[in-house]
N, C-alpha and C positions, 0 to 999 in steps of 0.2 A: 504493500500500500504506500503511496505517497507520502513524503513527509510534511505534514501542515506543519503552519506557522500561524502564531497567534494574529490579529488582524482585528484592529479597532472600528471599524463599520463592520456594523449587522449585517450589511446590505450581500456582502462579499465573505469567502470564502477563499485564503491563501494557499497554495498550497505547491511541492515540487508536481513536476509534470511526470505522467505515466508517458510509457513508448506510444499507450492508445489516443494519447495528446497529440498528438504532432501533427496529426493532418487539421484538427482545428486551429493548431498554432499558425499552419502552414496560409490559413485561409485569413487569419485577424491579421497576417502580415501585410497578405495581398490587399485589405481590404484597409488596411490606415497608410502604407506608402501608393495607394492608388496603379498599382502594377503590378500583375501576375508573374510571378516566379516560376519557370518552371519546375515540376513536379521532383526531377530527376536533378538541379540542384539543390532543392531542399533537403533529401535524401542521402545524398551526395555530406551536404554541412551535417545532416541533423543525426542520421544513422551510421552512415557508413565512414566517420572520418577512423583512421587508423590510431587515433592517441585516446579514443574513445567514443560513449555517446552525448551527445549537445548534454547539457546540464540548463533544464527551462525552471524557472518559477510563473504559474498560471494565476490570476486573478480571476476569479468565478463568480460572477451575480448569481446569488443562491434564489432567485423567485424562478429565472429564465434556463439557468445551467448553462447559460452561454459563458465561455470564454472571452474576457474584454479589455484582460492587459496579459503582457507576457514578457520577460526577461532570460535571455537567451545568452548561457556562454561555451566558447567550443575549448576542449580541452588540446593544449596546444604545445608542443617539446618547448622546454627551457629551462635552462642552467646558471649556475654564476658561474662560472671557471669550466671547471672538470666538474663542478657537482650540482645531479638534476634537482628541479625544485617544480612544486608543484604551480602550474600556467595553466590557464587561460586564458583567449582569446574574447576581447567582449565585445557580443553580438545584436542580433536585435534585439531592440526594445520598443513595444509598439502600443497601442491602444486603441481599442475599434473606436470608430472615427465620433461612434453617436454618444461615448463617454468622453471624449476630449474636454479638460479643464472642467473636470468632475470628481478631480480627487484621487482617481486611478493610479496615474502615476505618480502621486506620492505615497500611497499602499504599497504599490507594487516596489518602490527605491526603499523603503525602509528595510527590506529583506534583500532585493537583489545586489544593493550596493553595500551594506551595512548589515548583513547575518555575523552572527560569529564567526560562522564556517569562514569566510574571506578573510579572517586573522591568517589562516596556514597559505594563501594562495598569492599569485602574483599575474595580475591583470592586464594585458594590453590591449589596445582599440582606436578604431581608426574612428574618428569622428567627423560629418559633415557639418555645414553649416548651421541646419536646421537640429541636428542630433546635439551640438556643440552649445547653442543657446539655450534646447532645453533641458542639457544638465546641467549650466551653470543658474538656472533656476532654482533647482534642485540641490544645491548646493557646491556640488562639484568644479568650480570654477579652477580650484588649485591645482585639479589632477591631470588637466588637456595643457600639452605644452606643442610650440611650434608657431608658423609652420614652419617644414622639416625641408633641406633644403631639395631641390626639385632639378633636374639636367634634362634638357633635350640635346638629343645631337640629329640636325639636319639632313636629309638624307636627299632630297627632290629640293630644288631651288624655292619656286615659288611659294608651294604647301609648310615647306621646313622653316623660310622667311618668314612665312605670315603665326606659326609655333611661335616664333622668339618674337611676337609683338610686332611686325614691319608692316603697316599699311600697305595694303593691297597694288596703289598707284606706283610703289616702290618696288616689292617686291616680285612684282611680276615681270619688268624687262631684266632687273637683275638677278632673277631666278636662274636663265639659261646659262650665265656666266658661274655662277655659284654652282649649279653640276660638275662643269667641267674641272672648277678649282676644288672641288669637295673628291671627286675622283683621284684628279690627280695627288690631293693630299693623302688621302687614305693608302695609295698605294704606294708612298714614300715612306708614310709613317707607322703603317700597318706591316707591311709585308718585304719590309726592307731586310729584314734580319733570318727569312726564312721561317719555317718553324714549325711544331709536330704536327701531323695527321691530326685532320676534324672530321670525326662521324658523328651523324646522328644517333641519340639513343633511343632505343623503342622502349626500353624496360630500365630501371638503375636497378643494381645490384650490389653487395656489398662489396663492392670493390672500390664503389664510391667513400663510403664511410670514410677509411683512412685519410681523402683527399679532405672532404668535408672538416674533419679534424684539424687536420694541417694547418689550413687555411681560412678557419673561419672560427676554429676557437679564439676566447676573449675573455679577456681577467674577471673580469665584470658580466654582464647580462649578456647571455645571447639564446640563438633559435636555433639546437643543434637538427638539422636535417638529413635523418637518415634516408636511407633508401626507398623503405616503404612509404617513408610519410613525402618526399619527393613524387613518387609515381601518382598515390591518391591525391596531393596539391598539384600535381601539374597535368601528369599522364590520366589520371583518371577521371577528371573536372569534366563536367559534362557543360560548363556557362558557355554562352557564346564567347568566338575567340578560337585561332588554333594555336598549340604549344609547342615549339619544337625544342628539345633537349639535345643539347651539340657535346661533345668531350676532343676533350685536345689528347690523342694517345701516342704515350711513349711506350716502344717495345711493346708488351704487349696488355698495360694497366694506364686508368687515364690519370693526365696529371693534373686536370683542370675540367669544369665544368660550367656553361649555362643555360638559361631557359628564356626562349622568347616566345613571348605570349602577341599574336599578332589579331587585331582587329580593325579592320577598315585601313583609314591609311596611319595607322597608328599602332607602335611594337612600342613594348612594355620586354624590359632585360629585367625577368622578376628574381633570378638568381645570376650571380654572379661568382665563380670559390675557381681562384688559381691562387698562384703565387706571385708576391711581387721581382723577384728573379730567380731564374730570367724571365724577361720583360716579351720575350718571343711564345711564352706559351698564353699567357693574359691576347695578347696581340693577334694569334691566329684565331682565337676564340672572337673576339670584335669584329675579327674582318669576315668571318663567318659568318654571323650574326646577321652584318650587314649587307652581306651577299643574298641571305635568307628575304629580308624585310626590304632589301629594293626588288628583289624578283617576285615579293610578292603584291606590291607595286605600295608599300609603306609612304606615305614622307617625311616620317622623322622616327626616331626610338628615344623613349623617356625612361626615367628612372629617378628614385626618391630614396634618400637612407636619412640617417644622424647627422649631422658635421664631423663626427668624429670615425665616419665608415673608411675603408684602410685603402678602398682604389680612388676616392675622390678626387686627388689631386691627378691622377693619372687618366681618368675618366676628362679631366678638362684638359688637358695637354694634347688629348685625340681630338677635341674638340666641341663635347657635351657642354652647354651654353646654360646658364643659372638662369632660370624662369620664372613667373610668381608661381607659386606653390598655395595649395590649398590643403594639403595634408597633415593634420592636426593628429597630436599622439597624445592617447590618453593610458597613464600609466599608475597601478595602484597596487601596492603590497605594504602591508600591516606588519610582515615580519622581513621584509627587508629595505631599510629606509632609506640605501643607498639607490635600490633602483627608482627610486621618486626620482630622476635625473638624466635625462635624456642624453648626457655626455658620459652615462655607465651605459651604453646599450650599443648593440648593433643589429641592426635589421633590414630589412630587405624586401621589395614587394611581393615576394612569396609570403610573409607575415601579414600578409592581409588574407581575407575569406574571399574576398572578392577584387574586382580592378574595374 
């Protein structure tokens, strides 16, 4: 049986969510952000992620049995060092539309934000705009920090110009010139030094692990991505978008790895794990990438971390261009105070549920 929580209106009934929940959860979602999800990523977030099942608290009008708030978090890998700690990812939080500014969600925040249980856990969440105002309503103002800084790197002239802000009038005769120089740069700076074999992966396997290790371990907070939980965020994601997974292989084990999430003329580099030297394995990887999202006729590739992520500076040297950013990080652990700190973290647009 679910575990209720005490709940000051008569009116309502608190309580965790059974697995028999989740298709009403699935339908109060569609029905307060005004947009159908399909069936097969809710599924996808709600049942089948690999680090466990969604953890919901439901709000219940005890006259109707309708469900009419819900707080949603997905249990998600994280460590401080070498040692795992228990994460999640915070998810939807919704309310059908005909209880809005009824009280709901401050029933529902008194448990989803503030149970005990969230003493042992550590929280992260990507917030919009509309998400970002109603929890500093709610109290929450201290926990969203950002935004977090944001790169495009131009890929098509005019499309890639009008990415970085350039009015249209402008962009568009110096588009044709900006190809040819965007070409010719890449192919100096990218593929000057040679460098490993780049295949596509259909599956990751544990032979990633060790790379993952290598290269993205962090003293502080980070998102270790094994293999399984790599294939269910990227290979297995049913959202619109195709994902293609590259590895740079030496002999006969890869030394590097990333994932390009590609939709419309828009590539999202949602993982990124090589090494900083040499600079030729990072480098066959980009120019891969890049090969991938202009043939699939892209005009730009984005990407969002910390200030403190470990390619940034090398990421703008190829020529990824500082954008405004809309990406707001929301961060909350009770029992560890350090990570309230967006310069203890490293993450990566695989750490989101969605893009």
């Amino acid at each position: 049986m679910p575990a209720p929580a005490p709940c000051h209106d008569s009116r309502f009934e608190l309580r965790r969510a059974a697995e028999s929940d989740f298709e009403r959860i699935y339908d109060l979602i569609d029905a307060a952000f005004g947009k159908r999800r399909p069936r097969a990523a809710y599924e996808w977030l709600y049942r089948r992620n690999v680090c466990g099942r969604a953890q919901s608290w439901v709000v219940i009008e005890r006259h109707s049995g309708n469900v009419v708030g819900v707080g949603s978090n997905f249990p998600w890998p994280m460590a401080r060092g070498a040692q795992p700690i228990t994460g999640f990812l915070n998810g939807d939080f919704a309310i059908a539309p005909n209880w809005w500014r009824r009280g709901v969600s401050h029933i529902l925040d008194d448990v989803a934000f503030r149970h005990p249980w969230r003493a042992r856990e550590t929280l992260i969440g990507w917030a919009n705009r509309k998400s970002h105002g109603s929890a500093k309503k709610l109290g929450h103002g201290a926990d969203f920090f950002g935004p977090l800084p944001r790169g495009v790197l131009p890929l098509r002239g005019r499309a890639g110009l009008r990415a970085l802000g350039w009015p249209s009038f402008i962009s568009m005769p110096a588009g044709f010139l900006v190809d040819t120089v965007l070409a010719a740069w890449w192919s100096w700076r990218l593929r000057r030094d040679g460098g490993p074999r780049v295949d596509r992966v259909r599956r990751f396997d544990s032979s990633f692990d060790p790379v993952t290790e290598r290269h993205m371990a962090w003293p502080d907070f980070w998102c270790p991505h094994d293999a399984d939980f790599l294939n269910w965020r990227h290979l297995d994601n049913p959202s619109a978008g195709e994902r293609i997974a590259l590895a740079a292989i030496e002999g006969a084990a890869p030394s590097g790895y990333c994932v390009l999430e590609v939709h419309h003329e828009r590539a999202w580099l949602t993982e990124f794990v090589a090494p900083d030297r040499p600079t030729r394995i990072r480098s066959a990887l980009i120019a891969a990438a890049i090969d991938i999202a202009r043939a699939a006729g892209c005009s730009y590739v984005e990407f969002f971390a910390p200030p403190g992520w470990r390619h940034w500076r090398w990421l703008r040297s190829i020529g990824f261009v500082g954008v405004r950013s809309e990406r707001i990080l929301y961060l909350k652990s009770p029992a560890q105070p350090r990570a309230h700190s967006v310069a203890a973290w490293q993450l990566v647009p695989g750490d989101t549920d969605t893009l």
